[in-house]
C-alpha positions as a Markdown table, in Angstrom:
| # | Residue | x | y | z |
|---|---|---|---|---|
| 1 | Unk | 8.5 | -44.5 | -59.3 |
| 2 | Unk | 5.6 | -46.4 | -61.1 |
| 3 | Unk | 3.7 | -47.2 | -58.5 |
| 4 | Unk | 1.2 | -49.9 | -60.9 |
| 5 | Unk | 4.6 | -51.7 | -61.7 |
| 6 | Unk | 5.5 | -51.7 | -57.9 |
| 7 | Unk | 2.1 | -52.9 | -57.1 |
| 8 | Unk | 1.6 | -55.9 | -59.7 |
| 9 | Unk | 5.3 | -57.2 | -58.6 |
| 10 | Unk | 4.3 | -57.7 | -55.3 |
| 11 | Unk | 3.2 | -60.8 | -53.6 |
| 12 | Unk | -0.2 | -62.0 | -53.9 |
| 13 | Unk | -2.6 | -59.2 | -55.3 |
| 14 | Unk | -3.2 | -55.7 | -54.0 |
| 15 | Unk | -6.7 | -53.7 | -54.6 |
| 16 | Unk | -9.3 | -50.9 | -54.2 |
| 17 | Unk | -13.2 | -52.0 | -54.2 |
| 18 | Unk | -15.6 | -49.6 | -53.9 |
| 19 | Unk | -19.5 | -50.1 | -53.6 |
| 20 | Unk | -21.6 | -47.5 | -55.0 |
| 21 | Unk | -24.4 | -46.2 | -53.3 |
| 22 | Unk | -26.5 | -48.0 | -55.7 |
| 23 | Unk | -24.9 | -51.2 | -54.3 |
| 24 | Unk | -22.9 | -51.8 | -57.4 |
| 25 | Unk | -19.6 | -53.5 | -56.6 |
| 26 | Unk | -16.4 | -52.5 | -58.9 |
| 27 | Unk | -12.4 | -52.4 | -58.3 |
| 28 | Unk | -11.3 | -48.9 | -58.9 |
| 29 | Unk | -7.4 | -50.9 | -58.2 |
| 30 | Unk | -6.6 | -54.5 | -59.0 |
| 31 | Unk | -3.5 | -56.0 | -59.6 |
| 32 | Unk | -2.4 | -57.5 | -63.6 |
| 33 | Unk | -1.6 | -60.8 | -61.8 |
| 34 | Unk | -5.6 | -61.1 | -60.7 |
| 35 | Unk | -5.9 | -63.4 | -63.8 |
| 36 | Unk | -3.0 | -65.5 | -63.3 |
| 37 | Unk | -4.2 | -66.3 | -59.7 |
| 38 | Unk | -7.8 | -65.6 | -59.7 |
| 39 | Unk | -9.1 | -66.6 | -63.1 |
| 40 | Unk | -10.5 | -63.1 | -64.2 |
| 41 | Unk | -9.7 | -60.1 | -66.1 |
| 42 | Unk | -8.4 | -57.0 | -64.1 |
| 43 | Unk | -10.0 | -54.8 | -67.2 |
| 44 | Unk | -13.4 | -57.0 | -66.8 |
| 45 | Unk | -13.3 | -56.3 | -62.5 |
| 46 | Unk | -12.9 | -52.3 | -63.2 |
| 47 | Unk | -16.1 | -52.4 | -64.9 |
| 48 | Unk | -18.2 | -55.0 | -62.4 |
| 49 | Unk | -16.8 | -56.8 | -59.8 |
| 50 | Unk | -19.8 | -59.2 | -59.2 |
| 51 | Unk | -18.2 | -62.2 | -61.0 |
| 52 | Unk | -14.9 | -62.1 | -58.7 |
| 53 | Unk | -17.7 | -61.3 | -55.5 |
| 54 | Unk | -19.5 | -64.4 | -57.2 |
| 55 | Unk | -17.2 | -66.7 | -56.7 |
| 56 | Unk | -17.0 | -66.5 | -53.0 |
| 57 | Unk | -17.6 | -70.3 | -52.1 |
| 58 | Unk | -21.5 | -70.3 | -50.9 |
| 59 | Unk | -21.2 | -71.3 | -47.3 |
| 60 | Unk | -18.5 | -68.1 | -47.0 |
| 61 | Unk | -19.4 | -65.3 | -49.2 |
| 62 | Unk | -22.6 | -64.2 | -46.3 |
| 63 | Unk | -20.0 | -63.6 | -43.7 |
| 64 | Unk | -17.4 | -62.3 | -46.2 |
| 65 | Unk | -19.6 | -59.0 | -47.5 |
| 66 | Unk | -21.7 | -58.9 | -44.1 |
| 67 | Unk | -18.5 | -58.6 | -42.1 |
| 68 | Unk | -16.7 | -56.2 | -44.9 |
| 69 | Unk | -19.5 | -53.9 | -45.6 |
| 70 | Unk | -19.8 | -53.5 | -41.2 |
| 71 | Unk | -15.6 | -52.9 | -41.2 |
| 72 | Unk | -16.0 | -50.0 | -43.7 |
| 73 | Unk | -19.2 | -48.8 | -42.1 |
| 74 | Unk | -17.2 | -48.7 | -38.7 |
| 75 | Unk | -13.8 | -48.0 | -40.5 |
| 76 | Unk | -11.9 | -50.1 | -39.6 |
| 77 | Unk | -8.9 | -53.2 | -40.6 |
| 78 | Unk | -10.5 | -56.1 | -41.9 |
| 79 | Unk | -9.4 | -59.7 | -42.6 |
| 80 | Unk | -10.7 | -63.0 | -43.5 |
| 81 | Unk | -9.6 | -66.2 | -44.9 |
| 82 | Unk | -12.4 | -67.2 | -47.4 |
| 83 | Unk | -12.7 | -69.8 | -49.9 |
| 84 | Unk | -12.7 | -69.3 | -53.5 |
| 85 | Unk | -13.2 | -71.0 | -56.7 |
| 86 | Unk | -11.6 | -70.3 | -60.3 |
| 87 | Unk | -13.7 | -70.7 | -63.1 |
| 88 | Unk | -12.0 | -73.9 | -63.9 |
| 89 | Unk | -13.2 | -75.4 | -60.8 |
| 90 | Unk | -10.6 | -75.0 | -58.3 |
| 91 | Unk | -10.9 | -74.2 | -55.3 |
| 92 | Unk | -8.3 | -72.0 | -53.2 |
| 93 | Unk | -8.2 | -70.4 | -49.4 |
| 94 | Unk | -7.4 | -66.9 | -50.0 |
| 95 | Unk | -6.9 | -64.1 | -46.7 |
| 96 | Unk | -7.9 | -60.4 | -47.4 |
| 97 | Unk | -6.4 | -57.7 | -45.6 |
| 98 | Unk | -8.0 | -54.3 | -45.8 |
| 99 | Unk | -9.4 | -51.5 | -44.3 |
| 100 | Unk | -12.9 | -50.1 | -45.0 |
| 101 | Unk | -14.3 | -46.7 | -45.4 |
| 102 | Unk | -17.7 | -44.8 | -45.7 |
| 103 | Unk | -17.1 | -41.8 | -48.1 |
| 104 | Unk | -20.1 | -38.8 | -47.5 |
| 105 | Unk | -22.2 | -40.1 | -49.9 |
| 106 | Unk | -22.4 | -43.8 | -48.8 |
| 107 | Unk | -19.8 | -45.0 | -50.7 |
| 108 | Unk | -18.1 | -47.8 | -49.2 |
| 109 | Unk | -13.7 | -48.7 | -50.1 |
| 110 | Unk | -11.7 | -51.3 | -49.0 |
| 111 | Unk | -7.8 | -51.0 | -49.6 |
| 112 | Unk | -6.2 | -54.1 | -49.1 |
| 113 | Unk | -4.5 | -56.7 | -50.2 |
| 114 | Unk | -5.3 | -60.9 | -51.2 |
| 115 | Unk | -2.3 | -63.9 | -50.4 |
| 116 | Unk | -3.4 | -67.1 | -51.4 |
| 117 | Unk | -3.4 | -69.7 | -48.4 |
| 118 | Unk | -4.2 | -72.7 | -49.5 |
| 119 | Unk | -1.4 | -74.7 | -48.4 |
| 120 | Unk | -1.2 | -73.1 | -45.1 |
| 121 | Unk | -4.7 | -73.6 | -44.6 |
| 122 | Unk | -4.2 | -77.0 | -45.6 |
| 123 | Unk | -0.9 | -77.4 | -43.2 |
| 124 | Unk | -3.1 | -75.8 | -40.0 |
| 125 | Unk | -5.9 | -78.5 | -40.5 |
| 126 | Unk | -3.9 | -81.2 | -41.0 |
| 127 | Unk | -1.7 | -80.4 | -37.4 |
| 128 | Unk | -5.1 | -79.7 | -35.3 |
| 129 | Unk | -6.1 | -82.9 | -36.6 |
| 130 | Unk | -3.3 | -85.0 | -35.5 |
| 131 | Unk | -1.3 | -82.9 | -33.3 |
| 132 | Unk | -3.8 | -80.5 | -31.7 |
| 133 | Unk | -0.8 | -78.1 | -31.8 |
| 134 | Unk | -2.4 | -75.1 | -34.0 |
| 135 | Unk | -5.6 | -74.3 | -32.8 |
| 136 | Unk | -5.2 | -70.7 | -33.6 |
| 137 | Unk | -5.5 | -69.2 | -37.1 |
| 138 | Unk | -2.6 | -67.8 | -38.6 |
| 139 | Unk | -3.5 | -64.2 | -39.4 |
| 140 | Unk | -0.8 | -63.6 | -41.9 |
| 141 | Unk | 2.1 | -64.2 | -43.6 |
| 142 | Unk | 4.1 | -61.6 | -40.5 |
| 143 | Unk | 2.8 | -63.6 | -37.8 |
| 144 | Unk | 5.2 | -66.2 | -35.6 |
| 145 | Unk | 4.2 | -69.0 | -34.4 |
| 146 | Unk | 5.9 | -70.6 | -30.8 |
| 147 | Unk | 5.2 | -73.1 | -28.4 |
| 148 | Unk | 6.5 | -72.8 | -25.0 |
| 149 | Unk | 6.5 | -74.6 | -21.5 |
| 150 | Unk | 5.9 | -74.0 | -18.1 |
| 151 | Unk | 9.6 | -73.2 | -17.4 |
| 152 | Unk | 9.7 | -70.8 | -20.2 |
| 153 | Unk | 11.9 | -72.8 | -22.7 |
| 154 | Unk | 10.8 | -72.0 | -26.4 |
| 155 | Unk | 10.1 | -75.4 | -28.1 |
| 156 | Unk | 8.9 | -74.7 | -31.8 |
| 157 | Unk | 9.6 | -71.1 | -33.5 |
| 158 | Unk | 7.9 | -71.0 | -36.9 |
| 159 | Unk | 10.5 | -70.6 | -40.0 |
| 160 | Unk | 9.6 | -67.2 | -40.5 |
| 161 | Unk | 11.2 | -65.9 | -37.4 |
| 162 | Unk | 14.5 | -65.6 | -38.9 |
| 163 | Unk | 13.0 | -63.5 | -41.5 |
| 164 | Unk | 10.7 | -61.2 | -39.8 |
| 165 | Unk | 13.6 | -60.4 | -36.9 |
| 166 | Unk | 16.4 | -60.8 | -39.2 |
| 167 | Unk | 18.5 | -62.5 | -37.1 |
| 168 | Unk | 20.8 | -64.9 | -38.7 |
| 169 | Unk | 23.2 | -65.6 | -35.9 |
| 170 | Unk | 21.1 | -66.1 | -32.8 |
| 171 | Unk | 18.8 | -69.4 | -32.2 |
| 172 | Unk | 16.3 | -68.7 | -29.4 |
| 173 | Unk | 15.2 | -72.7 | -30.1 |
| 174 | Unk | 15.0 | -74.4 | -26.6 |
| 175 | Unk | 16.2 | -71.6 | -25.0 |
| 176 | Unk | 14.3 | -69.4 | -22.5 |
| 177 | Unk | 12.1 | -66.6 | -23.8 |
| 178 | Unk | 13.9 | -64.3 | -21.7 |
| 179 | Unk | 16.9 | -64.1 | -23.8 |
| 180 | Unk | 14.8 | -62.4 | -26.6 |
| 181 | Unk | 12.4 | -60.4 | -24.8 |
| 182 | Unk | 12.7 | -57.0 | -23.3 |
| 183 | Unk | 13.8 | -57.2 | -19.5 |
| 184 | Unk | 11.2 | -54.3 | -18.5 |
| 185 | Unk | 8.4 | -56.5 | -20.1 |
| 186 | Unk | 9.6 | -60.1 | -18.6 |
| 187 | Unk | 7.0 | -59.7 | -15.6 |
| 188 | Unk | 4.4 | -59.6 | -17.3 |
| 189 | Unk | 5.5 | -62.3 | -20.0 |
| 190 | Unk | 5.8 | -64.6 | -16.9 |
| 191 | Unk | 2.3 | -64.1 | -15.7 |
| 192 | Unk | 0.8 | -64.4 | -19.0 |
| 193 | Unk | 2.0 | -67.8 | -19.6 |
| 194 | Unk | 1.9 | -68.9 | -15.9 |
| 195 | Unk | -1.7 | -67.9 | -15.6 |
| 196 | Unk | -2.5 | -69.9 | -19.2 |
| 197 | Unk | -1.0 | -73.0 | -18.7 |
| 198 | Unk | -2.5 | -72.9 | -14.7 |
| 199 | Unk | -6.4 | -72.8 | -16.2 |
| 200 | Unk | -6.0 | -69.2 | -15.0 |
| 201 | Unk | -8.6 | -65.9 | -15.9 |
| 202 | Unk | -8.6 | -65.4 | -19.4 |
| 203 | Unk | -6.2 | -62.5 | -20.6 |
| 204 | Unk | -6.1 | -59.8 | -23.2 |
| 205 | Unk | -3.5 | -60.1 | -25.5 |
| 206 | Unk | 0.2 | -59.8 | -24.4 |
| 207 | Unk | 2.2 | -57.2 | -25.1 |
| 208 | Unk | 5.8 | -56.7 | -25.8 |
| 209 | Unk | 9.1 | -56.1 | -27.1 |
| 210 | Unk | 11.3 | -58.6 | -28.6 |
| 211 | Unk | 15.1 | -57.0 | -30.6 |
| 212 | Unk | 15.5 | -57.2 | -33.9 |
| 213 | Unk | 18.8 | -57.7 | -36.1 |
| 214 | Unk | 18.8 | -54.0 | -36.2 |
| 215 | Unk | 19.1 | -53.4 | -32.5 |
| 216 | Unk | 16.2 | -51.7 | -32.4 |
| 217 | Unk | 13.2 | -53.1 | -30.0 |
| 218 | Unk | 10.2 | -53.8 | -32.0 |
| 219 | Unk | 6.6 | -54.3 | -30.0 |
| 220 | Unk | 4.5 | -57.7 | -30.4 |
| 221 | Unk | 1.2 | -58.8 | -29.4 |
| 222 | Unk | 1.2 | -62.6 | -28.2 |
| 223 | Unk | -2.7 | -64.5 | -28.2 |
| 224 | Unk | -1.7 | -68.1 | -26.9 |
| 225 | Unk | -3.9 | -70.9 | -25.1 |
| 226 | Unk | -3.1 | -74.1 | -23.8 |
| 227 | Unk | -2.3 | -77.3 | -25.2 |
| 228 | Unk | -2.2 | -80.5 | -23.2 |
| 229 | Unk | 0.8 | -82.9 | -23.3 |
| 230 | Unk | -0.1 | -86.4 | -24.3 |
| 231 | Unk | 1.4 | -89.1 | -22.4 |
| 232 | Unk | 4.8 | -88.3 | -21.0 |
| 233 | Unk | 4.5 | -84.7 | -23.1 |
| 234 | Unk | 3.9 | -82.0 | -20.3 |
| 235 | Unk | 1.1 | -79.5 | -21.1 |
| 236 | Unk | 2.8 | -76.3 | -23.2 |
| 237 | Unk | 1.5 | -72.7 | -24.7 |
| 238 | Unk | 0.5 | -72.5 | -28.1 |
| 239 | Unk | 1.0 | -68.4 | -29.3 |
| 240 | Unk | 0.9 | -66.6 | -32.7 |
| 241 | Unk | 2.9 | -63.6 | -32.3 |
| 242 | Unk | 2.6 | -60.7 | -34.4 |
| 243 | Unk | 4.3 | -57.4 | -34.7 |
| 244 | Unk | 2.4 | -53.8 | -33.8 |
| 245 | Unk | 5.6 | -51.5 | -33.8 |
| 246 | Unk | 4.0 | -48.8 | -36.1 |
| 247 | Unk | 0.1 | -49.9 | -34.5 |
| 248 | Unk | 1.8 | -49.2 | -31.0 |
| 249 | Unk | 3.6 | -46.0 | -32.0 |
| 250 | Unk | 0.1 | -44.4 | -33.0 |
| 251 | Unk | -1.6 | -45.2 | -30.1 |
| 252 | Unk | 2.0 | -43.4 | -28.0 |
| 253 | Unk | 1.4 | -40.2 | -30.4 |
| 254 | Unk | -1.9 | -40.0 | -30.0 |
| 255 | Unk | -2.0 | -40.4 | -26.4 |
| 256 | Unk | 0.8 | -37.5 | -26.6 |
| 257 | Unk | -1.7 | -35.4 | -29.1 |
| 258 | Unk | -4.2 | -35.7 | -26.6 |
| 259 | Unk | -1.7 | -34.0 | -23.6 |
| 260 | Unk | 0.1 | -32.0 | -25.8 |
| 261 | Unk | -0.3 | -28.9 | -27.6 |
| 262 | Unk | 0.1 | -29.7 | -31.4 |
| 263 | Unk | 2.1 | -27.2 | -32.3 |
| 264 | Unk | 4.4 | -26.5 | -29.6 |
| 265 | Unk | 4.9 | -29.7 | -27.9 |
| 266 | Unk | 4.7 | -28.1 | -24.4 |
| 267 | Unk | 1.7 | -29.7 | -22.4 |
| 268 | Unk | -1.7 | -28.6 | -23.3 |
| 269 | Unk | -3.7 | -27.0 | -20.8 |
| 270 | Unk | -5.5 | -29.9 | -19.7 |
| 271 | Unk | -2.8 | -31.6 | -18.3 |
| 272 | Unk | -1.0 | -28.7 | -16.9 |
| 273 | Unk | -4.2 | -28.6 | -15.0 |
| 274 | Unk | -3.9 | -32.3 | -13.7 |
| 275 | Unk | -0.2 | -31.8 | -12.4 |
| 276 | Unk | -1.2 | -28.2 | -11.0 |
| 277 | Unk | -4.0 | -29.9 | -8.5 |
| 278 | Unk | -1.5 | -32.2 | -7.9 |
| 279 | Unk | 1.5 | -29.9 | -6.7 |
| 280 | Unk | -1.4 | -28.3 | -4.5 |
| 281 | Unk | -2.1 | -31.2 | -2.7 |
| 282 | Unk | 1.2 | -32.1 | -2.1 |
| 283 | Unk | 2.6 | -28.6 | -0.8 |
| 284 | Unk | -0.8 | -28.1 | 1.0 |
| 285 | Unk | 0.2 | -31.5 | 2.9 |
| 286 | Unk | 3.4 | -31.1 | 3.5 |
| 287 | Unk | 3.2 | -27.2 | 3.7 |
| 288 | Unk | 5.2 | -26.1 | 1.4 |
| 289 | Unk | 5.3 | -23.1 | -1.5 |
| 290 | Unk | 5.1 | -22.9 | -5.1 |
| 291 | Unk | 4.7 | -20.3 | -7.5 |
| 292 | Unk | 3.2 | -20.0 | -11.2 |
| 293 | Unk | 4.5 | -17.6 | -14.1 |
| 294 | Unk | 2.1 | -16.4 | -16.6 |
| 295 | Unk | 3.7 | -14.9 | -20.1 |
| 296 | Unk | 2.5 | -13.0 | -22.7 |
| 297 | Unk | 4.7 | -12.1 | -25.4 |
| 298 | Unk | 4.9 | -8.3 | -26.3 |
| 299 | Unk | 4.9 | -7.7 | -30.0 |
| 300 | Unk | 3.6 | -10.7 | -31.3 |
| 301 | Unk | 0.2 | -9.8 | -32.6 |
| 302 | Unk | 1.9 | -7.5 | -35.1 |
| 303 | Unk | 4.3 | -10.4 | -36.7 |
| 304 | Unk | 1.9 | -12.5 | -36.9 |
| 305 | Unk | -0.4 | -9.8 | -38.7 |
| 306 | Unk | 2.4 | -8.4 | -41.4 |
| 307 | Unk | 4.2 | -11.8 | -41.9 |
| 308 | Unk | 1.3 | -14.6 | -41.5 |
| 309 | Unk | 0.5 | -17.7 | -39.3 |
| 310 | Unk | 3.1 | -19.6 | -40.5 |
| 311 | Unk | 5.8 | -17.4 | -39.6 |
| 312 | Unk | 3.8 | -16.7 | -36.2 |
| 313 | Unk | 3.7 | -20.3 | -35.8 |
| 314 | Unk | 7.4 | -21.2 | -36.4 |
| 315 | Unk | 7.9 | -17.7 | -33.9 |
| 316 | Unk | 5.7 | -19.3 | -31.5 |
| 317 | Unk | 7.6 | -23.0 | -31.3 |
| 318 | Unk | 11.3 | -21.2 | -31.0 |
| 319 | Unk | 9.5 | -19.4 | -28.3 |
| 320 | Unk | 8.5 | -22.5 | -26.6 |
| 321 | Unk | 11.8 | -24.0 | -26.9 |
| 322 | Unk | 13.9 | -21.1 | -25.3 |
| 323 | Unk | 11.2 | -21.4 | -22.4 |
| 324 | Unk | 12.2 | -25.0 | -21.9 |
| 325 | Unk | 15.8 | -24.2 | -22.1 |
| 326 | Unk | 15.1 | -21.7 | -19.3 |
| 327 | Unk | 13.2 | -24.2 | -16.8 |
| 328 | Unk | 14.8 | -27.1 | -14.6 |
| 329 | Unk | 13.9 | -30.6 | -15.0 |
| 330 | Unk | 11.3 | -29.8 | -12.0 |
| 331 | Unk | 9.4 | -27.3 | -14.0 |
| 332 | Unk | 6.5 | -27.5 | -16.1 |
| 333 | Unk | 5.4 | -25.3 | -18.8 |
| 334 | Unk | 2.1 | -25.1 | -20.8 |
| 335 | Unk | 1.2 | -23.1 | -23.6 |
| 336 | Unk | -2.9 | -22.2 | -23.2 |
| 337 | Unk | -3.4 | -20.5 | -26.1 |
| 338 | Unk | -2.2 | -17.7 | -28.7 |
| 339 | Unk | 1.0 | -16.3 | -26.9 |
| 340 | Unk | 0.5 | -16.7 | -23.8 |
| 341 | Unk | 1.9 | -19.6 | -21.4 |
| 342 | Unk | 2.6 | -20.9 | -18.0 |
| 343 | Unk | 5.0 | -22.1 | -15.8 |
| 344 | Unk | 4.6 | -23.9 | -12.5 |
| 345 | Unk | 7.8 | -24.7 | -10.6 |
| 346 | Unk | 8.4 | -27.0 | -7.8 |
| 347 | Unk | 7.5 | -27.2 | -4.4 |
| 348 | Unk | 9.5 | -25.2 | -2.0 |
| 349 | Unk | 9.7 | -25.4 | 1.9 |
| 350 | Unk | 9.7 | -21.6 | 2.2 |
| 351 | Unk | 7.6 | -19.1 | 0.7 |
| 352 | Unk | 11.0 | -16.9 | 0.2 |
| 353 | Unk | 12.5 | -19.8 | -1.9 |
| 354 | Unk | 9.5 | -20.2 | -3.9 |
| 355 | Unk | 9.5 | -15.9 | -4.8 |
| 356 | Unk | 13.4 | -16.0 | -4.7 |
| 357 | Unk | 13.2 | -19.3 | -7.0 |
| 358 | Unk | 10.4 | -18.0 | -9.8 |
| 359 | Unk | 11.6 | -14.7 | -10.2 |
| 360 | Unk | 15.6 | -15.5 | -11.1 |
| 361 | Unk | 13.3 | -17.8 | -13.6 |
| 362 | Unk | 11.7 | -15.1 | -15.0 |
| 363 | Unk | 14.3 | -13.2 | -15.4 |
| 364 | Unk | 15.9 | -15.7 | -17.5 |
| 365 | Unk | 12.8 | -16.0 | -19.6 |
| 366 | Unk | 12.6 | -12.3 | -19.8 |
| 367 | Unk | 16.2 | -11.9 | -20.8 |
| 368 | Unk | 15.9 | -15.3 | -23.3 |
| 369 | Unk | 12.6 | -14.0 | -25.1 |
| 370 | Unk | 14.3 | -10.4 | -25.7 |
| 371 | Unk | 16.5 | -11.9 | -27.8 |
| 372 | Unk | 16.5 | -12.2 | -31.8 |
| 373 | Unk | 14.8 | -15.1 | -33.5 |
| 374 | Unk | 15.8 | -16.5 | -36.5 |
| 375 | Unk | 12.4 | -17.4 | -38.4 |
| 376 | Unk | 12.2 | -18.2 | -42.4 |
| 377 | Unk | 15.4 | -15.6 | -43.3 |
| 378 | Unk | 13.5 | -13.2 | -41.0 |
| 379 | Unk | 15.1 | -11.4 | -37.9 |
| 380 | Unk | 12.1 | -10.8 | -35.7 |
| 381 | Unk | 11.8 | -9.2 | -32.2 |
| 382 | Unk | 9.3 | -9.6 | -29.6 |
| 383 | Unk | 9.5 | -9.5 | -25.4 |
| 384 | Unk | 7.4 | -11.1 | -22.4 |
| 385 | Unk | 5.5 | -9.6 | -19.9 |
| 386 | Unk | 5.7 | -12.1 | -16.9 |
| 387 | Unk | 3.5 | -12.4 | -13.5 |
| 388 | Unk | 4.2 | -14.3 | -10.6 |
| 389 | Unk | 1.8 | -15.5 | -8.1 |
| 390 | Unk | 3.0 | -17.4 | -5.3 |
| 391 | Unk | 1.2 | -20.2 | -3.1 |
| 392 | Unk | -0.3 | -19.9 | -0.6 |
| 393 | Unk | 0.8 | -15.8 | -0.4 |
| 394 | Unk | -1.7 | -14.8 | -3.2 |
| 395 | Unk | -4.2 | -18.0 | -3.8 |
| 396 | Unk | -4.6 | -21.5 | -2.3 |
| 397 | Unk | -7.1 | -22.7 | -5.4 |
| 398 | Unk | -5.3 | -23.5 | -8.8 |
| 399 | Unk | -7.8 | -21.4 | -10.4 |
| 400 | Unk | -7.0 | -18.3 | -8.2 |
| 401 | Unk | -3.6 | -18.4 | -8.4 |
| 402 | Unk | -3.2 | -18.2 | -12.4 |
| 403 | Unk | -5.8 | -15.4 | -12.0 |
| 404 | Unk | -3.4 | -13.6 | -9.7 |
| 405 | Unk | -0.5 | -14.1 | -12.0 |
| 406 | Unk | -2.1 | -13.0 | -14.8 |
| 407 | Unk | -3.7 | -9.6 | -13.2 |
| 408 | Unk | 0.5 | -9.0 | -12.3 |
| 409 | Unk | 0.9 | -9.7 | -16.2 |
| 410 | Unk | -1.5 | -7.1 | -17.4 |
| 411 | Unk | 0.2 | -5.0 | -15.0 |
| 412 | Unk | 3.3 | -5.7 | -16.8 |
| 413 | Unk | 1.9 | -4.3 | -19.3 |
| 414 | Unk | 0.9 | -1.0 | -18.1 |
| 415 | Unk | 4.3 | -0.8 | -16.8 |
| 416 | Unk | 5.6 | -0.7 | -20.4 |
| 417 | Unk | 6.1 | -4.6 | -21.3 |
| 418 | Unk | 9.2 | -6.7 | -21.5 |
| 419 | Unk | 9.0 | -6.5 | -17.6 |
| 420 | Unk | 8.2 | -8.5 | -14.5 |
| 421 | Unk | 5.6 | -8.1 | -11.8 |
| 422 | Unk | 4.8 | -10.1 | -8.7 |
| 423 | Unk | 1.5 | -10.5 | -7.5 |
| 424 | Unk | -0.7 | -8.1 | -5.1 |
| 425 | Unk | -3.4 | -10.1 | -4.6 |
């Protein structure tokens, strides 16, 4: 694909700006159609991109590279609507969307892009002024703006709806919210504009899901405030709405990353840890039993030595999967580094259950990890050595007990691998 002819078809103007560390300013990126919208060159802004920079209105262009220069410093999105004037003298609203960068040696970018705004600027002031119904900003050409009342019927949906959802059959128009919104996030829809349109605490921004044409739920965040009726007009909530599906879905994997080990997916160590204390409190109060597996696999050093990490690590997820496979819903497997990992099973009332319980799952693991994997056209072999410490038989402390089950391991391994040993502590 040619990207440049992608880019210079699309709407507005996209760009890349750096600042050298000798605080010149130059586009590295600018879109052909700068000239037809901006007034200048995209050749003359690849060499110097004062004169674009220079005609910042004056009362804007302060804020404009004070507040850019801080979003790359801190890297992070930036936007603002700015005036600008052509050299012929006229003057438009433009909105910049980017995000900013400090490169190693004080560099600063910004990747964005620029839509013109004039009209909608225009449109905004004029309905504060007479209507007092847009007293938020619209952030961008994505974002939905809605009025609704205290009873939850929608009452203006801005045109755009039908495109961002696209939904061309349903009208949500004087309808309640609560036909669009997803059930599991109504409650706290409810209180958000409850507590807005009662002079309540002021709120962060709402959150939540709203279905698109596609069937698929897509997230939104809401910022609203309230507008009071005039005359016989009841007082309603002003909101711009926009969507945060992919914004959301990074914070979810990242939140996972930070739980999870990267490579396997089981849960890292950390919070095996958290749900271990846990289990101990709860069988310690209701005096029950658990037990905790730890397995190291025979034979893996020697894979991963003649055939490389990325065969050990493809080895090493198949292995995590087959211990899944092995483990009821109850169960709870970590990996904690290299080949080893551990499993904590679920409270039992007995001591007997609990031994009975975590050895028929090691076997099962045992028997699992004996057999062939399939790894990159390779057939490769390997075995566990698994021991099992039971509480309170062996330890009461979290600590303790995978101490316990790892000293049976090791005995495991004197006893000639592939093997399974319970605890003597």
């Amino acid at each position: 694909m040619d990207w440049h002819s992608f880019l210079n078809k699309l709407p507005g103007l996209t760009y890349q700006l750096i600042r050298e560390p000798n605080g010149h300013f130059r586009f590295t990126h600018i879109s052909a159609n700068v000239e037809e919208l901006l007034g200048f060159s995209a050749q003359q802004l690849l060499q110097d991109a004062g004169p674009l920079l220079d005609a910042i209105h004056p009362e804007d262009v302060e804020e404009v590279i004070e507040a850019s220069i801080l979003s790359a410093q801190q890297h992070s999105e930036w936007h603002h609507p700015f005036r600008f004037i052509r050299p012929d003298g006229t003057q438009l609203w433009l909105d910049a969307h980017d995000y900013g960068e400090e490169l190693d040696d004080g560099t600063l970018v910004w990747t964005g892009y620029i839509i013109e705004a004039t009209l909608r600027k225009q449109l905004e002031l004029d309905l504060i002024a007479s209507e007092q119904r847009f007293q938020t900003l619209v952030k961008s050409a994505s974002d939905i703006i809605f009025t609704v009342d205290a009873n939850g019927t929608i009452g203006y949906l801005s045109p755009n709806w039908r495109r961002i959802l696209g939904d061309e059959q349903s009208d949500p128009l004087h309808q309640s919210y609560t036909t669009i919104v997803h059930r599991e996030d109504l409650d706290n829809c409810n209180a958000f504009v409850q507590s807005i349109l009662n002079d309540g605490p002021s709120l962060e921004d709402l959150e939540f899901r709203v279905r698109h044409s596609d069937g698929e739920w897509h997230w939104y965040t809401c910022r609203a405030a309230k507008v009071d009726g005039r005359e016989n007009d009841s007082d309603y909530l002003l909101g711009i709405a926009r969507e945060i599906t992919e914004q959301r879905e990074q914070r979810e994997k990242m939140a996972r990353l930070a739980r999870h080990d990267m490579l396997t997916n089981l849960p890292n160590r950390a919070s095996f840890d958290e749900a271990f204390d846990l289990a101990l409190r709860n069988c310690e109060q209701r005096q029950h039993a658990l037990a905790v597996l730890f397995i190291d696999l025979d034979k893996f050093k020697p894979i991963n030595d003649k055939f490389g990490h990325s065969v050990g690590d493809q080895l090493l997820i198949h292995v995590a999967r087959r211990i899944k496979s092995c483990l009821r819903d109850s169960d709870l497997a970590c990996r904690i580094g290299g080949d080893e990992f551990l499993v904590l099973t679920e409270a039992h009332p007995e001591v007997e259950s609990a031994m009975t319980t975590a050895v028929a799952i090691a076997e099962r693991l045992r028997d699992e990890l004996a057999k062939p994997f399939a790894v990159e056209n390779l057939q490769l072999e390997i075995s566990a050595s698994i021991g099992v410490a039971i509480y309170p038989t062996h330890a009461t402390g979290a600590g303790d007990l995978v101490r316990c089950a790892d000293r049976a391991m090791y005995e495991a391994k004197q006893q000639g691998r592939n093997c399974i040993v319970v605890s003597q502590c």
